[in-house]
C-alpha positions as CSV (number, residue, x, y, z in Angstrom):
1,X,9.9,-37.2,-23.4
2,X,12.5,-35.2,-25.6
3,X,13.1,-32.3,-24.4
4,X,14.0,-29.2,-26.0
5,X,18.1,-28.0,-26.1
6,X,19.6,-24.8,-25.7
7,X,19.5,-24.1,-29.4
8,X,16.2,-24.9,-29.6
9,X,14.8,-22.9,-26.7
10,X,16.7,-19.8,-28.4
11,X,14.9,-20.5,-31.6
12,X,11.5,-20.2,-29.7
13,X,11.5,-17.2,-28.0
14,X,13.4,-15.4,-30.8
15,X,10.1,-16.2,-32.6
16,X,8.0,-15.3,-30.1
17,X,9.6,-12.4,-29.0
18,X,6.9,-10.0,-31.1
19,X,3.7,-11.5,-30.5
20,X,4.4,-12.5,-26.6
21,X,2.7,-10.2,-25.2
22,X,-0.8,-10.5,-27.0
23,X,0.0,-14.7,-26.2
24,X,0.1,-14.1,-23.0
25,X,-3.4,-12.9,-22.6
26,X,-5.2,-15.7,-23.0
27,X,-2.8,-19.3,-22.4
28,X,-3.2,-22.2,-22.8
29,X,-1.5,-25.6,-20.7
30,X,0.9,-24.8,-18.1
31,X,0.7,-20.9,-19.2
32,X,-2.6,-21.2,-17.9
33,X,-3.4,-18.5,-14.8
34,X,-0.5,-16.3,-16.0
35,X,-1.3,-13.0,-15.2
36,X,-3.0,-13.3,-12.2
37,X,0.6,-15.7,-11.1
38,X,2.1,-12.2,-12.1
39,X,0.3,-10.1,-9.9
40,X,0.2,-12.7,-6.9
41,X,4.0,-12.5,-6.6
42,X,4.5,-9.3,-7.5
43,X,2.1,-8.3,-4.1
44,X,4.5,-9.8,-2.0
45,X,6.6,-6.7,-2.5
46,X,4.3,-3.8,-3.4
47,X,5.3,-1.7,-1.2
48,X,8.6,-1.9,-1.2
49,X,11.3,0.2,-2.5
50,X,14.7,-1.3,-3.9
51,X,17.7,0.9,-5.5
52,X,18.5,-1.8,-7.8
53,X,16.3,-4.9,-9.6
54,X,17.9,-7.5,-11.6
55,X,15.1,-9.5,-13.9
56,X,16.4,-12.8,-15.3
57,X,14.5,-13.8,-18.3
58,X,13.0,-10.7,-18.6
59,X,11.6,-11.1,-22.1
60,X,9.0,-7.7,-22.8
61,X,9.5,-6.5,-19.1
62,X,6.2,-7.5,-18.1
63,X,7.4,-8.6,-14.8
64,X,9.5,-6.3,-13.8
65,X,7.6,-3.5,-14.5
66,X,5.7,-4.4,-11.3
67,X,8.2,-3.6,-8.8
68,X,9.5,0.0,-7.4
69,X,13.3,0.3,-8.5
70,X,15.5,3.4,-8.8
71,X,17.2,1.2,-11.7
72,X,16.0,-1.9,-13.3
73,X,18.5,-4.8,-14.9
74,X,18.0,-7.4,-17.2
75,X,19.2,-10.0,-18.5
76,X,17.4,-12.7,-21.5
77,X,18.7,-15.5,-24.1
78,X,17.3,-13.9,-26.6
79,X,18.3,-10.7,-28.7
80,X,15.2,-10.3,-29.8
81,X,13.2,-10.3,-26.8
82,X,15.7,-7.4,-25.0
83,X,15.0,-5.6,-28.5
84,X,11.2,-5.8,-27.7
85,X,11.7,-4.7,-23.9
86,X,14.1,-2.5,-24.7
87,X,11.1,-0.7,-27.1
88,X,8.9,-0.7,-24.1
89,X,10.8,0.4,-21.3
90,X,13.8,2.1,-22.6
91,X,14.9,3.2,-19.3
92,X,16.4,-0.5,-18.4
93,X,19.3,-1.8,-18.3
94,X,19.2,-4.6,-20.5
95,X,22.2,-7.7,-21.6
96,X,22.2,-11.0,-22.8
97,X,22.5,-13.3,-20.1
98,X,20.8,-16.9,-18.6
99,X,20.6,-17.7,-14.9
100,X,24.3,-19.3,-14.9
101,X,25.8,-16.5,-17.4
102,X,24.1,-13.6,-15.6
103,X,27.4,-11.4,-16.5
104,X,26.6,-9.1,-13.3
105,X,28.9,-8.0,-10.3
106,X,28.8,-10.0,-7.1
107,X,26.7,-8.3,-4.3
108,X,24.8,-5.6,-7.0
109,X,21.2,-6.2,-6.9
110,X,18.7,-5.5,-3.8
111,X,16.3,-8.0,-5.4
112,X,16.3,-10.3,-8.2
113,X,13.6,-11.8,-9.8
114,X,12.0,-13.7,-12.3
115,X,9.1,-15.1,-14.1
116,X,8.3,-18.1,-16.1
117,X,12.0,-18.6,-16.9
118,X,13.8,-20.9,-14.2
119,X,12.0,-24.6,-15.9
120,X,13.7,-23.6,-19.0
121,X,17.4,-24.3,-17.2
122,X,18.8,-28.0,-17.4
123,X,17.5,-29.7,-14.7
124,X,21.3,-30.7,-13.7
125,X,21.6,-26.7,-13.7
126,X,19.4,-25.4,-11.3
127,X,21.3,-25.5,-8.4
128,X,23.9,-23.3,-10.3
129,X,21.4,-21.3,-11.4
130,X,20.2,-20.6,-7.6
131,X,24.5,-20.4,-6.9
132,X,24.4,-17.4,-9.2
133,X,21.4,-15.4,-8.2
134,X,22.7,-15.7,-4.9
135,X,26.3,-13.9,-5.7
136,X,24.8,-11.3,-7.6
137,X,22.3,-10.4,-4.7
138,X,23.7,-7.7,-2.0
139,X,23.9,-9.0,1.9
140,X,19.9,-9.5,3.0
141,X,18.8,-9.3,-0.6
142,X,16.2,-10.9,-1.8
143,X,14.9,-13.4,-4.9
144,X,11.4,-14.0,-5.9
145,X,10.5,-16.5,-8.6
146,X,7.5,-17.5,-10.1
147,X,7.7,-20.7,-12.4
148,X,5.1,-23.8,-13.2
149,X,6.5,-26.1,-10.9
150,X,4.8,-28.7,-8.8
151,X,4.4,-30.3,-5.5
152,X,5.5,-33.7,-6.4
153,X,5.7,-36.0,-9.1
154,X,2.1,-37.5,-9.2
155,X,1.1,-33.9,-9.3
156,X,3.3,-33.2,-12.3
157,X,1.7,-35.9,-13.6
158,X,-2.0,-35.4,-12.5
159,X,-1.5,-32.1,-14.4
160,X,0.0,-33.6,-17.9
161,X,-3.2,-36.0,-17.5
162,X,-5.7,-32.8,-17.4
163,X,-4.0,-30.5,-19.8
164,X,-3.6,-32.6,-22.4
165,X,-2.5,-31.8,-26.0
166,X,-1.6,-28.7,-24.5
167,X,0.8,-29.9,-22.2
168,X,4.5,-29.6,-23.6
169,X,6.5,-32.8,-23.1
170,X,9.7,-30.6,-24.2
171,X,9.9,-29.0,-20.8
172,X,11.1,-30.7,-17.4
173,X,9.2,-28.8,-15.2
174,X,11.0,-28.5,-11.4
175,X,9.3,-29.5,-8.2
176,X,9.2,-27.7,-5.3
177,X,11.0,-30.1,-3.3
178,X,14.1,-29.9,-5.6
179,X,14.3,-26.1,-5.7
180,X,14.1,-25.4,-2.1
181,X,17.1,-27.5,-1.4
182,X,18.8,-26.4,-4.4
183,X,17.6,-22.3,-2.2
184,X,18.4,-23.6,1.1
185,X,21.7,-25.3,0.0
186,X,23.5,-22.1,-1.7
187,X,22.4,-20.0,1.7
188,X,18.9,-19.0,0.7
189,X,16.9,-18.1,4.0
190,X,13.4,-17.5,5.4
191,X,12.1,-19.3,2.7
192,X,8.3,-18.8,1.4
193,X,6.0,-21.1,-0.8
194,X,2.9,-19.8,-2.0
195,X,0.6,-21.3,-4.9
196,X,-0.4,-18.3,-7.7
197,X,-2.0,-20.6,-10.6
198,X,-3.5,-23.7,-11.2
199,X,0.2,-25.1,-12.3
200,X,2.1,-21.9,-10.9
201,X,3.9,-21.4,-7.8
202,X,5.9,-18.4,-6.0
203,X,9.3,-18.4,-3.5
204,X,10.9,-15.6,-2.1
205,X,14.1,-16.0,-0.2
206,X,16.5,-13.9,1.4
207,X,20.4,-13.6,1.0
């Protein structure tokens, strides 16, 4: 398995930044499910209120256009992407930034989330990653995440076995067991699991 670098990963969703959206109807491998992933988490808080929302890979907004928030962040690698959110939601508040260079203030957002975004940080990153989120949230805040991840290895496995040529050996794709410890050992609590997709799962934690 070679997996994609930073460089790399910038490359791709600089080129996929205007045709995303029209992608994303109909995926393929992993992707697979997609929407219905969305809408899954997203009803976990739909009828809740929060002042502030911080989206971390929000590529075309798609996600956090789901949720109630007097004012919306985000943050994405690519320049391109924030350019194509920024055309479709011009109200947000939109930055370059990754889940370890967020570039927000400690204690600012009532919920942070994101979609589709946390397997494309370095394995070796991802407790970081959850170090950050948790920072940035205020006192009781929450984070929900949606991602493909897996149960355990064999399952990870299992899936590479049914997808196929579709399946992308450039990703390292986390497990559930690795990313509630890296939650739980930042401070995360009143951690929940839920499966959303055939290769998609959903956490929400509180601050």
């Amino acid at each position: 398995m070679i997996l994609r670098n930073r460089k790399e990963t910038l490359e791709l969703f600089d080129t996929w930044a205007g045709t995303y959206d029209e992608y994303i109807q109909d995926p393929k491998g992993p992707l697979l499910g997609y929407e219905s992933s969305l809408v899954e988490a997203a009803s976990w808080l739909e009828k809740r209120s929060f002042h502030s929302i911080l989206d971390i890979g929000i590529g075309t907004g798609n996600f956090a256009s789901r949720f109630n928030g007097k004012n919306i962040f985000g943050v994405d690698l690519s320049q391109k992407m924030i350019i194509e959110c920024k055309h479709q939601h011009p109200d947000y508040h939109l930055s370059l930034g990754t889940f370890t260079k967020n570039n927000q203030s400690s204690r600012m957002f009532d919920l942070t989330v994101s979609s589709f975004a946390f397997h494309e940080v370095d394995s070796e990153e991802r407790p970081d990653a959850c170090k950050e989120t948790h920072r940035i949230l205020k006192d009781e805040g929450l984070f929900l995440l949606v991602d493909i991840m897996f149960a355990s290895k064999t399952a990870r496995d299992d899936a590479r076995k049914l997808i196929g040529k579709y399946w992308d050996s450039s990703e390292d794709y986390p497990l559930i067991s690795d990313t509630d410890e890296a939650l739980r050992s930042v401070g995360f609590k009143s951690i929940l699991w839920k499966q959303t997709g055939p290769y998609h799962w959903a956490v929400i934690s509180q601050k």
